[in-house]
C-alpha positions in Angstrom: 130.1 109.3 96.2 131.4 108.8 92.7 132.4 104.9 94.1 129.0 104.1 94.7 127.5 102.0 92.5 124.1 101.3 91.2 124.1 97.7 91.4 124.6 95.4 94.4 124.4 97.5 96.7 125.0 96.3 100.5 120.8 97.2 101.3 119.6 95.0 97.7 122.0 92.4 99.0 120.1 92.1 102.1 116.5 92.1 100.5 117.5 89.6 97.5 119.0 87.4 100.7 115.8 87.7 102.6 113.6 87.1 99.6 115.4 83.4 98.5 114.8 82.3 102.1 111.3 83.4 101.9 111.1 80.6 99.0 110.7 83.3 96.1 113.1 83.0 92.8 114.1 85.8 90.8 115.6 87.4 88.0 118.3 90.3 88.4 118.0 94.1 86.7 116.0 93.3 83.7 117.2 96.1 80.7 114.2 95.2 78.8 111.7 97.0 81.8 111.6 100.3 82.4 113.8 101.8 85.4 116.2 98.2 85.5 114.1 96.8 88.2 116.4 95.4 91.2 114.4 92.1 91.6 111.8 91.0 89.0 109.5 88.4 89.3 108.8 87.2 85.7 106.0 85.0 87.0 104.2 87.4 88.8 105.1 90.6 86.5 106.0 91.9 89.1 109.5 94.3 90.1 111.4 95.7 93.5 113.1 98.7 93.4 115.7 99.0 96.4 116.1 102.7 96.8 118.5 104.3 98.3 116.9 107.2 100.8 119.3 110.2 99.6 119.5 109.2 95.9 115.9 109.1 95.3 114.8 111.6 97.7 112.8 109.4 100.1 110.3 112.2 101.8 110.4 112.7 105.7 113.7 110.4 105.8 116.8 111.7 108.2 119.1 109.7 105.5 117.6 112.2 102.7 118.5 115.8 103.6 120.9 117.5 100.9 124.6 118.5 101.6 125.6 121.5 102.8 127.7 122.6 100.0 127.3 122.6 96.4 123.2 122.1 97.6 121.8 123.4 94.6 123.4 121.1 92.1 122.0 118.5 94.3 118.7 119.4 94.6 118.7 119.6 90.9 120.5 115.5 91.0 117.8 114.7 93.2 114.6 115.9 91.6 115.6 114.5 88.5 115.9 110.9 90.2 112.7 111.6 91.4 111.0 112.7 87.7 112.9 109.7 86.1 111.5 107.1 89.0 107.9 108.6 88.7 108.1 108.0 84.4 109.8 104.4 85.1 107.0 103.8 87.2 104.0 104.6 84.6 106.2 102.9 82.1 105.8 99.3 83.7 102.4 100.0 84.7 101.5 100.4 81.1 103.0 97.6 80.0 101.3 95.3 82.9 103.9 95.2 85.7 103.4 96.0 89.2 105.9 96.9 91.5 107.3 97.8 94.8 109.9 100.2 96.1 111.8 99.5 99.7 113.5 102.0 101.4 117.0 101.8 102.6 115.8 103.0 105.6 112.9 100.0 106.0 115.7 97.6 105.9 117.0 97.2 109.3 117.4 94.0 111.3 114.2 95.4 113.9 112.5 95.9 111.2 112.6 92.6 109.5 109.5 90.9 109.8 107.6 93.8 108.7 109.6 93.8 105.7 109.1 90.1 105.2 105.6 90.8 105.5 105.2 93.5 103.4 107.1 91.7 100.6 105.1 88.8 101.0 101.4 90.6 100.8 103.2 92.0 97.5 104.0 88.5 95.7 100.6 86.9 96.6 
Protein backbone atom coordinates (compact mmCIF):
# COMPACT_ATOMS: atom_id res chain seq x y z
CA UNK A 1 0.00 0.00 0.00
CA UNK A 2 2.76 2.29 1.17
CA UNK A 3 3.98 2.18 -2.92
CA UNK A 4 1.03 3.74 -3.98
CA UNK A 5 1.26 7.00 -4.86
CA UNK A 6 -0.95 10.03 -4.91
CA UNK A 7 -0.15 11.24 -8.19
CA UNK A 8 -0.46 9.57 -11.62
CA UNK A 9 -2.16 7.11 -10.82
CA UNK A 10 -2.93 4.33 -13.70
CA UNK A 11 -7.17 5.45 -13.35
CA UNK A 12 -6.04 9.67 -13.66
CA UNK A 13 -3.85 8.53 -16.46
CA UNK A 14 -6.76 7.27 -18.29
CA UNK A 15 -9.20 10.30 -17.66
CA UNK A 16 -6.43 13.04 -18.45
CA UNK A 17 -5.89 10.72 -21.77
CA UNK A 18 -9.59 10.71 -22.51
CA UNK A 19 -10.03 14.36 -21.66
CA UNK A 20 -7.05 15.70 -24.40
CA UNK A 21 -8.89 13.74 -27.14
CA UNK A 22 -12.03 15.24 -26.11
CA UNK A 23 -10.27 18.61 -27.25
CA UNK A 24 -10.05 19.98 -23.52
CA UNK A 25 -6.52 21.49 -22.17
CA UNK A 26 -5.44 21.40 -18.67
CA UNK A 27 -3.37 22.14 -15.93
CA UNK A 28 -1.94 19.36 -13.45
CA UNK A 29 -2.46 19.34 -9.34
CA UNK A 30 -2.69 23.00 -8.67
CA UNK A 31 -1.07 23.60 -4.80
CA UNK A 32 -2.65 26.96 -4.79
CA UNK A 33 -6.56 25.17 -4.63
CA UNK A 34 -7.75 23.44 -2.11
CA UNK A 35 -7.46 19.46 -2.10
CA UNK A 36 -4.53 19.55 -5.22
CA UNK A 37 -7.19 19.05 -7.77
CA UNK A 38 -6.15 16.19 -10.42
CA UNK A 39 -7.14 18.15 -13.54
CA UNK A 40 -8.03 21.92 -13.37
CA UNK A 41 -9.42 23.84 -15.83
CA UNK A 42 -8.18 27.49 -15.25
CA UNK A 43 -10.58 28.71 -17.83
CA UNK A 44 -13.59 27.25 -16.65
CA UNK A 45 -12.64 27.38 -12.67
CA UNK A 46 -13.34 24.42 -12.79
CA UNK A 47 -11.36 20.94 -11.01
CA UNK A 48 -11.51 16.77 -11.35
CA UNK A 49 -10.79 14.89 -8.61
CA UNK A 50 -9.92 11.14 -9.65
CA UNK A 51 -10.70 9.16 -6.53
CA UNK A 52 -9.68 6.12 -5.78
CA UNK A 53 -12.92 3.87 -4.42
CA UNK A 54 -11.07 2.47 -1.10
CA UNK A 55 -9.03 5.65 -0.29
CA UNK A 56 -11.83 7.88 -0.18
CA UNK A 57 -14.44 5.65 0.82
CA UNK A 58 -16.65 5.57 -2.26
CA UNK A 59 -20.25 4.49 -0.70
CA UNK A 60 -22.03 1.16 -2.05
CA UNK A 61 -18.59 0.34 -4.03
CA UNK A 62 -17.28 -3.56 -3.94
CA UNK A 63 -13.60 -1.82 -4.36
CA UNK A 64 -14.39 0.09 -0.90
CA UNK A 65 -14.88 -2.45 1.95
CA UNK A 66 -12.14 -2.22 4.78
CA UNK A 67 -9.45 -4.97 5.38
CA UNK A 68 -9.92 -7.60 7.50
CA UNK A 69 -7.18 -6.91 9.85
CA UNK A 70 -5.95 -3.96 11.51
CA UNK A 71 -9.81 -2.63 10.39
CA UNK A 72 -10.12 -0.09 12.89
CA UNK A 73 -7.06 1.83 12.09
CA UNK A 74 -8.62 1.88 8.74
CA UNK A 75 -11.77 3.00 9.35
CA UNK A 76 -10.23 5.74 11.14
CA UNK A 77 -7.69 6.38 7.58
CA UNK A 78 -10.76 6.37 5.75
CA UNK A 79 -13.08 8.72 7.46
CA UNK A 80 -10.54 11.15 7.75
CA UNK A 81 -10.13 11.12 3.74
CA UNK A 82 -13.54 11.50 3.78
CA UNK A 83 -13.79 14.78 6.40
CA UNK A 84 -10.61 16.28 4.51
CA UNK A 85 -12.38 15.71 0.84
CA UNK A 86 -15.81 17.23 2.21
CA UNK A 87 -13.59 20.57 3.73
CA UNK A 88 -11.51 20.67 0.30
CA UNK A 89 -14.72 20.67 -1.38
CA UNK A 90 -16.39 23.87 0.49
CA UNK A 91 -12.98 25.33 0.23
CA UNK A 92 -13.07 25.74 -3.69
CA UNK A 93 -16.64 26.38 -3.67
CA UNK A 94 -15.90 29.46 -1.69
CA UNK A 95 -13.43 30.69 -3.56
CA UNK A 96 -15.51 30.21 -6.98
CA UNK A 97 -14.51 26.79 -8.35
CA UNK A 98 -16.67 24.03 -9.24
CA UNK A 99 -15.68 20.64 -9.50
CA UNK A 100 -16.18 17.05 -10.19
CA UNK A 101 -15.14 13.75 -8.61
CA UNK A 102 -14.86 10.34 -10.89
CA UNK A 103 -14.72 7.13 -9.37
CA UNK A 104 -12.16 4.54 -10.03
CA UNK A 105 -14.83 2.44 -10.44
CA UNK A 106 -16.74 4.67 -13.32
CA UNK A 107 -13.67 4.37 -15.32
CA UNK A 108 -13.84 1.27 -17.25
CA UNK A 109 -13.55 0.71 -20.98
CA UNK A 110 -17.79 -0.22 -21.10
CA UNK A 111 -18.27 2.57 -19.38
CA UNK A 112 -16.56 5.03 -21.55
CA UNK A 113 -18.98 7.08 -23.29
CA UNK A 114 -20.90 7.70 -20.23
CA UNK A 115 -17.85 9.06 -18.73
CA UNK A 116 -17.16 11.13 -21.87
CA UNK A 117 -20.44 12.38 -21.49
CA UNK A 118 -20.59 13.18 -18.09
CA UNK A 119 -17.29 15.09 -18.29
CA UNK A 120 -18.45 16.90 -21.09
CA UNK A 121 -22.00 18.24 -19.54
CA UNK A 122 -19.41 19.31 -16.70
CA UNK A 123 -17.01 21.64 -18.95
CA UNK A 124 -19.96 23.30 -20.85
Amino acid sequence: MRKIGPKHSTQEMYVRKMIFSMGYRFRLHRKDLPGKPDIVFPKYRKVIFVHGCFWHGHKNCKRATLPVTNRTFWKKKISKNIVRDKQNYVQLKKVGWKYLIIWQCEIKKEKELSLTKKIDIFLT
